[in-house]
N, C-alpha and C positions, 0 to 999 in steps of 0.2 A: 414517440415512435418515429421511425423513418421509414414513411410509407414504402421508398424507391428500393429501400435495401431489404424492407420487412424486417427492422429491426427493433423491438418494442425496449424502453428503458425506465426502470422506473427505482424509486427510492424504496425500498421494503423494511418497512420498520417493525413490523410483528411477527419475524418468520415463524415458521412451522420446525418443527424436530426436522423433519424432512430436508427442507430447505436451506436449516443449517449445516445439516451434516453433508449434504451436496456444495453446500461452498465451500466447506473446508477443503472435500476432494478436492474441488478445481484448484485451491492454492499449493497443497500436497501436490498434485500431478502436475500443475504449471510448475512449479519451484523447484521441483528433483533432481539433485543435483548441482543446483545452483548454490554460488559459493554462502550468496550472504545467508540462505538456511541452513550451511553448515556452522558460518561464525554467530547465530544465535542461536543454536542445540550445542553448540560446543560439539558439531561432528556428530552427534549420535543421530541417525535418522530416523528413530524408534519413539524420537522428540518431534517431530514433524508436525505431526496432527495437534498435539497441545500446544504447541505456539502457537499454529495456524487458529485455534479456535480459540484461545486467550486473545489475539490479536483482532480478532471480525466480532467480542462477545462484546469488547471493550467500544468496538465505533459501534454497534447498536445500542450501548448503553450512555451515551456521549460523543458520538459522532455521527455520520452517516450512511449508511449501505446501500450502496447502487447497483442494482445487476442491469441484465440486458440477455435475450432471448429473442428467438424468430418465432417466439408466440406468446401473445398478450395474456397466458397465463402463467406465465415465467416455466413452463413444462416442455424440455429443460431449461435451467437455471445456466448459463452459458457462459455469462463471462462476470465478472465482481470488480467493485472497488471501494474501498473503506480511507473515508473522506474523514477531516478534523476540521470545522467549519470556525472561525474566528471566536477566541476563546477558549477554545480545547486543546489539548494535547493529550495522543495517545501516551496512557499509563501514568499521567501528571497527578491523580488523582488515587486515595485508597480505595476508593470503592469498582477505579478499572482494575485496578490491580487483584482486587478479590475475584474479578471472574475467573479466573484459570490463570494470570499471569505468575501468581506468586508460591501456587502450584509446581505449576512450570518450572521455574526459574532453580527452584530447591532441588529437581532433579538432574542439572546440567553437574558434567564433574566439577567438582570444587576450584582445579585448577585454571578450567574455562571461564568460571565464576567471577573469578578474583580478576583475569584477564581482562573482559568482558567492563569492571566495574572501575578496574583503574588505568587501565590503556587503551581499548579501540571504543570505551562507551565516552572517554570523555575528548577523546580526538573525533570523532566522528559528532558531538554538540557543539565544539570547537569552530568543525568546518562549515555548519551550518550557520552558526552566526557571523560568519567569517564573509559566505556570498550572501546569506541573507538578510544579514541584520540582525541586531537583537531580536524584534518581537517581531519578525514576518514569518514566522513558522504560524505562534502563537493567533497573529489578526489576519490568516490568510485560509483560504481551502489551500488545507495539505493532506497528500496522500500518501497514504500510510502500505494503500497494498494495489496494486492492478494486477490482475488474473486472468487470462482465458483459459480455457480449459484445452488440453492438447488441441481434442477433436474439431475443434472450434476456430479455430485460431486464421489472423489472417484473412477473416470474413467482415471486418471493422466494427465488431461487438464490443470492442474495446476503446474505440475510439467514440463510438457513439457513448457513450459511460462519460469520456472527459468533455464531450461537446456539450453534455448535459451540463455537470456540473460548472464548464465555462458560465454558461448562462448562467444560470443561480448568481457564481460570483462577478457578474458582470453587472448583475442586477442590484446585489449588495454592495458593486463598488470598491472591492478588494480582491488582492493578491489570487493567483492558483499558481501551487507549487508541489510538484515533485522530484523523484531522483530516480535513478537506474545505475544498475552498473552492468548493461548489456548494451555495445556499441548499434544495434541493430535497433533496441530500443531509443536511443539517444537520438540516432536519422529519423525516427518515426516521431519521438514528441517534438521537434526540428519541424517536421513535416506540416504537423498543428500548430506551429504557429509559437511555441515556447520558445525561450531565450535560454541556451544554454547561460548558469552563471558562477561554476567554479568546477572543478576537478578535485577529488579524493584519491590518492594513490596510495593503499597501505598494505602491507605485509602482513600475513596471518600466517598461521599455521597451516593452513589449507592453503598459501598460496596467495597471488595479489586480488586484493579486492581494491576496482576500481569503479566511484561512487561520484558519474554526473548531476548535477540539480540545477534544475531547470525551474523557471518561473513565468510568470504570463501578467504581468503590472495592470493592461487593460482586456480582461479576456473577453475576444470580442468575436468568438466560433458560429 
């Protein structure tokens, strides 16, 4: 918790029906719109909710879920972030993939499909090992999703999420690393203290998707 801000943060690892289905809003209603949930539904926004909860089922099953709320019962649930803590990779495994990803994935059009598998999934693993190294995805806190919920936004419920998990991996002595492809976001993890350390610039169908990742070597929040 951050008494000053009354910001309470905590790792939730046995949600409630409830408290899943309110994270997912927040990533649905944070994300709308936004280009990169159209280049993983392949454009259909009717795909939105089963990504999003393929995505958050997989870091509870293998990684780790962080919220943060202005009350110590998480009521409401405010803001989210699904972490992959050294070792993990989201969807690296068959059994994330059995939660909803592979569901998922069977429903995008075939032509996004194939897109998806043979052009921006393997340029975009590409760029990752490109600024980060072979295996600092793999031996770092990587984040897979940060969320606030519209209503919310802007109150540092978000940032209190990464200050958290700084710690953790300050304490474990590795890497924290994510990306954005919102310049607004890129000033603000700038702002905390990460290292911008490569640029993505690519063409879709929907338009340029451009993909900052940033890392933090000693994170020390």
């Amino acid at each position: 918790m951050n008494s000053k801000q009354n910001i309470y943060v905590h790792q939730l690892k046995h949600p409630t029906e409830s408290q899943l289905n309110a994270i997912v809003d927040i990533c649905v209603k944070a994300y709308s719109g936004d280009i990169a949930a159209k280049i993983f539904t392949g454009g259909d926004a009717s795909l939105d909710e089963p990504m999003w909860r393929a995505m958050i089922c997989a870091g509870f099953y293998s990684g780790a879920v962080y919220v943060s709320s202005d009350s110590s019962v998480l009521d409401p649930i405010m803001s989210i972030g699904v972490w992959f803590g050294p070792g993990n990779v989201l969807y690296a495994t068959e059994e994330q993939r059995a939660l909803g990803f592979t569901k998922f994935f069977c429903q995008i059009a075939p032509e996004y499909q194939q897109w998806m598998m043979d052009d921006f999934g393997p340029k975009t693993r590409q760029f990752k090992r490109r600024v980060l190294g072979p295996t600092t995805e793999r031996d770092s806190w990587y984040c897979n999703i940060m969320a606030t919920h519209p209503v919310y936004q802007h109150q540092g419920l978000g940032s209190a999420i990464i200050k958290a998990v700084c710690a953790r991996a300050a304490v474990e002595n590795v890497p924290l690393c994510l990306g954005t492809q919102s310049d607004s976001n890129a000033a603000f993890y700038c702002g905390l203290g990460l290292r911008e350390v490569g640029r993505m610039d690519e063409l879709t169908p929907w338009g340029l998707f451009t993909g900052n990742m940033f890392i933090l070597n000693s994170p020390k929040l």
